[in-house]
C-alpha positions in Angstrom: 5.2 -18.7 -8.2 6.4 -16.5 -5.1 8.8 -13.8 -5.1 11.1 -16.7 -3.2 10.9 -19.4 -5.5 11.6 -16.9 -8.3 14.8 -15.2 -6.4 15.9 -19.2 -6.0 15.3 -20.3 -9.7 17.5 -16.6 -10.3 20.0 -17.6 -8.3 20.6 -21.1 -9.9 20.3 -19.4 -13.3 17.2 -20.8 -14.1 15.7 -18.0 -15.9 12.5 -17.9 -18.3 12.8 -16.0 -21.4 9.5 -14.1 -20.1 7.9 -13.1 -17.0 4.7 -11.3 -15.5 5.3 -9.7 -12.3 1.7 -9.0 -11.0 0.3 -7.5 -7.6 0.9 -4.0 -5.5 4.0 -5.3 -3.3 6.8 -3.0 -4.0 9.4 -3.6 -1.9 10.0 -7.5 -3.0 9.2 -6.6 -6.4 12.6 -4.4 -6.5 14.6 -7.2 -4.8 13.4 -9.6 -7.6 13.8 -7.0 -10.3 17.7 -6.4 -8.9 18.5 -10.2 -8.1 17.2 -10.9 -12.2 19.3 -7.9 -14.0 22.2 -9.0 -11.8 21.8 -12.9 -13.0 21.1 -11.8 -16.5 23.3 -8.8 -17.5 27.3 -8.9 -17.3 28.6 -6.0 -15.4 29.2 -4.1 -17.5 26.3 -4.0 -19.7 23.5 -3.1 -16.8 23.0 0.1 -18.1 22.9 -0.7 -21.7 21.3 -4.2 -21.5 18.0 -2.7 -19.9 15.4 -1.3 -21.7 12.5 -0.1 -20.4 9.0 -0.1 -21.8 5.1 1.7 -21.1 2.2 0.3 -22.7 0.4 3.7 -22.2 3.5 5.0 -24.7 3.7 2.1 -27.0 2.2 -0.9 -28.4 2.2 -4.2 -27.4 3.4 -5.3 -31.0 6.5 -2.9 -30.8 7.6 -4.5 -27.6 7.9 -8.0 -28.9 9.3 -6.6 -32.0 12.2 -4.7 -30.0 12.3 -8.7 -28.2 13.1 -9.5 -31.5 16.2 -7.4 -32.7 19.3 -8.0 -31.6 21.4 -4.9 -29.9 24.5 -3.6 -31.6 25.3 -2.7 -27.8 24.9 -6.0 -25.2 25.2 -9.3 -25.7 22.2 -9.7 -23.2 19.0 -7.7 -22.7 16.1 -7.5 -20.4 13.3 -5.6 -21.3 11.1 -4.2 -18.8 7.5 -3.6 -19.7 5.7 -1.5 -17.3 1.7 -1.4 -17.0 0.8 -4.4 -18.5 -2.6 -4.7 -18.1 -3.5 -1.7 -20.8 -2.8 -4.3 -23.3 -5.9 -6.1 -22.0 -8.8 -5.7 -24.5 -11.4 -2.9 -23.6 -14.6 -2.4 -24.6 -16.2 -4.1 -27.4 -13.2 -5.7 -27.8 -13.4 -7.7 -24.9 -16.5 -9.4 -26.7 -15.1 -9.7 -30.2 -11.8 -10.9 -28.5 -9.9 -9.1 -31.9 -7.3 -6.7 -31.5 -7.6 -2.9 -31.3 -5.5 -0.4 -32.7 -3.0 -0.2 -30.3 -2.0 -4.4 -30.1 -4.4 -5.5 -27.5 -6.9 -8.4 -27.8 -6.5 -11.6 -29.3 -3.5 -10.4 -31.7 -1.5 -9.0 -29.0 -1.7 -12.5 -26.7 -1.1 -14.3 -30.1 2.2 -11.9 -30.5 3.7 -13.3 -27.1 2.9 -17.1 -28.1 4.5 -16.0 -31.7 7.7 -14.9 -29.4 7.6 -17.6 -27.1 7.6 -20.4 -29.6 11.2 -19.1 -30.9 12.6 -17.0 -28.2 15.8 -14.4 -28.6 18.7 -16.2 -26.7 19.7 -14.2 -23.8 16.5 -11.7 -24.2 14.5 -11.7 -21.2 10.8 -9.7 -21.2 9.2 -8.6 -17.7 5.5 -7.6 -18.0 4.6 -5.8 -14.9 1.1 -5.2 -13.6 1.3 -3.5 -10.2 -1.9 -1.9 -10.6 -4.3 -4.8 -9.2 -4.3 -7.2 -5.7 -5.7 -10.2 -5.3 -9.0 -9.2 -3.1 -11.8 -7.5 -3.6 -12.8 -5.8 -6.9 -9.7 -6.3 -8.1 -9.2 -10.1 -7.8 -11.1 -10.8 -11.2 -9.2 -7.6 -12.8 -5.9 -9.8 -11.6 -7.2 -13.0 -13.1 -8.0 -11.4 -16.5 -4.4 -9.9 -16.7 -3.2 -13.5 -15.9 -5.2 -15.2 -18.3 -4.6 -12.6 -21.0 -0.4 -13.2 -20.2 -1.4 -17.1 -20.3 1.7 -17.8 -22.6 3.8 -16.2 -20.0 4.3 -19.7 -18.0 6.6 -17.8 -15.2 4.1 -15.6 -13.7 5.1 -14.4 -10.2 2.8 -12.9 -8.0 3.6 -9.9 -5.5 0.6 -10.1 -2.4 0.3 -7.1 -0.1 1.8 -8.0 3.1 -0.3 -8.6 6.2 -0.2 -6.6 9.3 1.9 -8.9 10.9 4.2 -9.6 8.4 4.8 -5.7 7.5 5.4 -5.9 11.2 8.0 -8.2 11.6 9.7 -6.6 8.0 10.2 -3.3 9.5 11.4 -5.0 12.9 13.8 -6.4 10.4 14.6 -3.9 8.1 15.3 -1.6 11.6 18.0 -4.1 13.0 19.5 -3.8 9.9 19.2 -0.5 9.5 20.5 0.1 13.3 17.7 2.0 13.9 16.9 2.0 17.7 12.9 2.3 17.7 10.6 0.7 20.1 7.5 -1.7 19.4 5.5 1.5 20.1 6.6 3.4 17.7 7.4 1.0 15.1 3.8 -0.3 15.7 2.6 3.5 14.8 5.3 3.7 12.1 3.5 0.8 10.1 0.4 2.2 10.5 1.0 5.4 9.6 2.2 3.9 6.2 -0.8 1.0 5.7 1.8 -1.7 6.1 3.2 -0.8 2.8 6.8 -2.1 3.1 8.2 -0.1 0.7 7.4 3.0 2.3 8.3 1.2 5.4 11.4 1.2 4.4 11.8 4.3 2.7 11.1 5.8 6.2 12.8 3.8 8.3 16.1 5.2 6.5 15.1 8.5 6.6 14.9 8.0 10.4 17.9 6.4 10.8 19.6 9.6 9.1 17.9 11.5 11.2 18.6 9.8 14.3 22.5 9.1 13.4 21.4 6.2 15.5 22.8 7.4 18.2 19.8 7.8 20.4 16.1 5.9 20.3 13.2 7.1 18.1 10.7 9.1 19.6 7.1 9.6 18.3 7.9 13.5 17.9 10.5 12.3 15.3 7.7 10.2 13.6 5.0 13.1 13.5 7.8 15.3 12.2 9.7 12.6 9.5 6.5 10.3 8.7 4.1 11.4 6.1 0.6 10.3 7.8 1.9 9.7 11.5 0.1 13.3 12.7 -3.0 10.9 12.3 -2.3 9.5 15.4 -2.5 12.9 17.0 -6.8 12.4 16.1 -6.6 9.6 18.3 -5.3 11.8 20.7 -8.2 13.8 20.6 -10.2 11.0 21.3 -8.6 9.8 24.0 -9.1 13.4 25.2 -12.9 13.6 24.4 -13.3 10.4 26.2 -11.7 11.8 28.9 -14.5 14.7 29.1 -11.0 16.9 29.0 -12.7 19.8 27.3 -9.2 21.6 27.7 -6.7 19.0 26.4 -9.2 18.3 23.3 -9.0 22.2 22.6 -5.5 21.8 22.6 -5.0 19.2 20.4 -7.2 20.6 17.9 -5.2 23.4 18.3 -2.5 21.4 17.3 -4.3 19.8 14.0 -5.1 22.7 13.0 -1.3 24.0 13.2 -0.4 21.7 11.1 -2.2 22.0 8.6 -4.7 19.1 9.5 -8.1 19.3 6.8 -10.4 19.5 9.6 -13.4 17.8 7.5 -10.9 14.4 7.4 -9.8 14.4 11.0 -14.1 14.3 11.7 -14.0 11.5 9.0 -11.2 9.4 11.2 -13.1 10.4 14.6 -16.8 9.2 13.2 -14.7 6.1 12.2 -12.8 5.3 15.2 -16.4 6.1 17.5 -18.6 3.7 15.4 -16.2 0.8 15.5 -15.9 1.8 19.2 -19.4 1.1 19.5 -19.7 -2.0 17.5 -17.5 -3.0 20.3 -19.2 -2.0 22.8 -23.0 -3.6 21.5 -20.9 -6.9 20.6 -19.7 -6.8 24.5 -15.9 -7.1 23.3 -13.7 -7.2 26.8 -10.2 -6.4 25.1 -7.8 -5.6 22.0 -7.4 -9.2 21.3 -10.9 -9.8 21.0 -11.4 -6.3 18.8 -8.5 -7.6 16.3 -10.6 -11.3 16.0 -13.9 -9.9 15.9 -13.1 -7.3 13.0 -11.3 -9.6 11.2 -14.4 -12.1 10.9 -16.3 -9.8 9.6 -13.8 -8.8 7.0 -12.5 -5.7 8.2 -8.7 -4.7 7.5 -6.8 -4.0 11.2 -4.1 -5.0 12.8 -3.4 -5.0 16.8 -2.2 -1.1 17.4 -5.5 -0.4 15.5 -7.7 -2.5 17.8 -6.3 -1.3 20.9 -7.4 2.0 20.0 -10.6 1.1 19.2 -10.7 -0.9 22.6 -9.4 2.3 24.8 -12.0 4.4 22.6 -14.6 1.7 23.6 -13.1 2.2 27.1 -13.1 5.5 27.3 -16.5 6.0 26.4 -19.6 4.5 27.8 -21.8 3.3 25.0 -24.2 5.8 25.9 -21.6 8.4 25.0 -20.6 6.8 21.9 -24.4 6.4 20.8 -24.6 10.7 21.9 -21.3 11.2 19.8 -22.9 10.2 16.6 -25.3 12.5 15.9 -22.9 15.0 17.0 -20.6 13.9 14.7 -22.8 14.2 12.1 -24.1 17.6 12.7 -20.5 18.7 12.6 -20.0 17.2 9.3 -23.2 18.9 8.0 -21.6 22.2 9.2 -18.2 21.8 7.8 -19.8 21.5 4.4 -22.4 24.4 4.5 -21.3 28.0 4.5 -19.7 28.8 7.6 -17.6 31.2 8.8 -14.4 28.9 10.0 -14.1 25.0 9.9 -12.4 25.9 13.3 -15.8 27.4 14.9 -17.3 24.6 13.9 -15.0 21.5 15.2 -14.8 23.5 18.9 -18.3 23.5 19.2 -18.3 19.7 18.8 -15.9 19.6 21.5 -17.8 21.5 23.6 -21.0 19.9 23.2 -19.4 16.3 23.7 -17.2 17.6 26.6 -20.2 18.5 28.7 
């Protein structure tokens, strides 16, 4: 099920005896987490009715045996059971499908049927697996978690946002936060994060603090705040390069390297940025809108702030300038990890050489 349909079976008091909360999303995760101790625990008994759970600490086995004792101190529990997916079977164990020392296997799936069959009134058990997506490498990870949880019929999933909807979140979460921010900078704001909406969130009230809301949010207050926002400050220096502004890219670099920027990574974001910026330019791309589609069919993660950089990086440079800035790039990389005197040597004489 979704995060909704389980926050409206919550608020009807429909509630499972168990659940598996899987995926990365955070932010909904809490909300869910909140909405069910609030439906299941009196008032009074939050503190004392939640119990919390690791399997890296303790057995499988031990958890449903805690399921099964009543509490001298709350009438209703809910016990939360965090990294669920290490009582998967590992191993040979995978192929015998028996149980290990520690509860996992076929025994400890058998243990949650065994509980399920004759559930603790009032008892509810969370397994939480926020360690896998659904994509990728980890979609048949996900899948074996879900199948192992089988007798767990209330399984709700928690999917990574998409760029657009992290967008339109921290749009909301601003209003409500009466942050005064601009599509700009909450564009750059959501980058700098990966569209994680937790940390979206966590920063947009940090901002607001800062700001008293009283005045707008500038991107100084982002590079200073925002964990990851000084990477926009490499697209700055390609912007600059492009420009063949051999003294504003000496600047700027100046400015990485101020603050504490690990030169080797800001070459890693540049090579990135120039390469995609020539994919563009080869596949004859005339604008953002066509960066964003053409990335995404060929699987690539990005989102619309990301492709107009690309596009005035492809702008910027003509492709035989982008084709030049490769090798350059790579003999800088080459340097950085040799034995030089100064990673600073080094990335100026890139500049130079591409500024000429």
């Amino acid at each position: 099920m979704t995060p909704h349909q389980f926050l409206e079976q919550v608020e009807k008091k429909k509630i499972s005896p168990a659940y598996l909360f899987i995926g990365p999303e955070m932010y909904v995760r809490e909300q869910c987490r909140q909405a069910l101790l609030e439906a299941s625990l009196p008032p009074g008994e939050r503190e004392s009715g939640l119990t919390r759970h690791d399997l890296t600490e303790v057995a499988l086995a031990e958890v449903m045996d805690d399921a099964r004792s009543f509490s001298l101190f709350a009438s209703a529990r809910v016990i939360w059971v965090s990294s669920a997916e290490v009582a998967l079977p590992r191993g040979r164990a995978v192929a015998a499908d028996s149980e290990d020392e520690d509860g996992a296997g076929k025994g400890g799936a058998t243990t949650i049927e065994s509980y399920l069959a004759n559930p603790l009134p009032g008892v509810v058990v969370v397994f939480d697996c926020s360690r896998y997506g659904f994509e990728g490498e980890d979609k048949a990870k996900a899948e074996r978690v879900r199948k192992f949880y089988a007798p767990v019929r209330a399984q709700v999933e928690f999917a990574r946002f998409d760029t657009a909807s992290a967008r339109q979140m921290a749009n909301v979460l601003a209003r409500e936060a009466g942050l005064k921010i601009g599509a700009t900078e909450l564009d750059l704001l959501v980058e700098a994060v990966a569209g994680d909406v937790a940390r979206v969130a966590t920063e947009i009230e940090k901002l607001s603090l800062y700001t008293g809301g009283a005045r707008p949010v500038t991107e100084d207050d982002l590079m200073t705040l925002v964990p990851d926002a000084r990477a926009s400050n490499i697209f700055a220096l390609v912007a600059a390069l492009g420009r063949r502004d051999r003294m504003g890219s000496l600047k700027i670099l100046d400015m990485l390297i101020r603050d504490g920027e690990y030169l080797p990574l800001a070459l890693a974001f540049l090579a990135t940025q120039c390469r995609m910026a020539l994919v563009a330019r080869e596949a004859n791309l005339t604008s953002a809108m066509q960066v964003e589609s053409y990335f995404r069919k060929q699987g690539v993660a990005i989102w619309r702030a990301r492709a107009e950089q690309i596009w005035q990086t492809a702008s910027a440079f003509p492709k035989e300038r982008l084709q030049r800035a490769i090798p350059l790039i790579y003999e800088a990389d080459k340097a950085l990890r040799d034995t030089r005197p100064d990673d600073r040597v080094v990335m100026e004489a890139f500049v130079l050489k591409l500024t000429k």
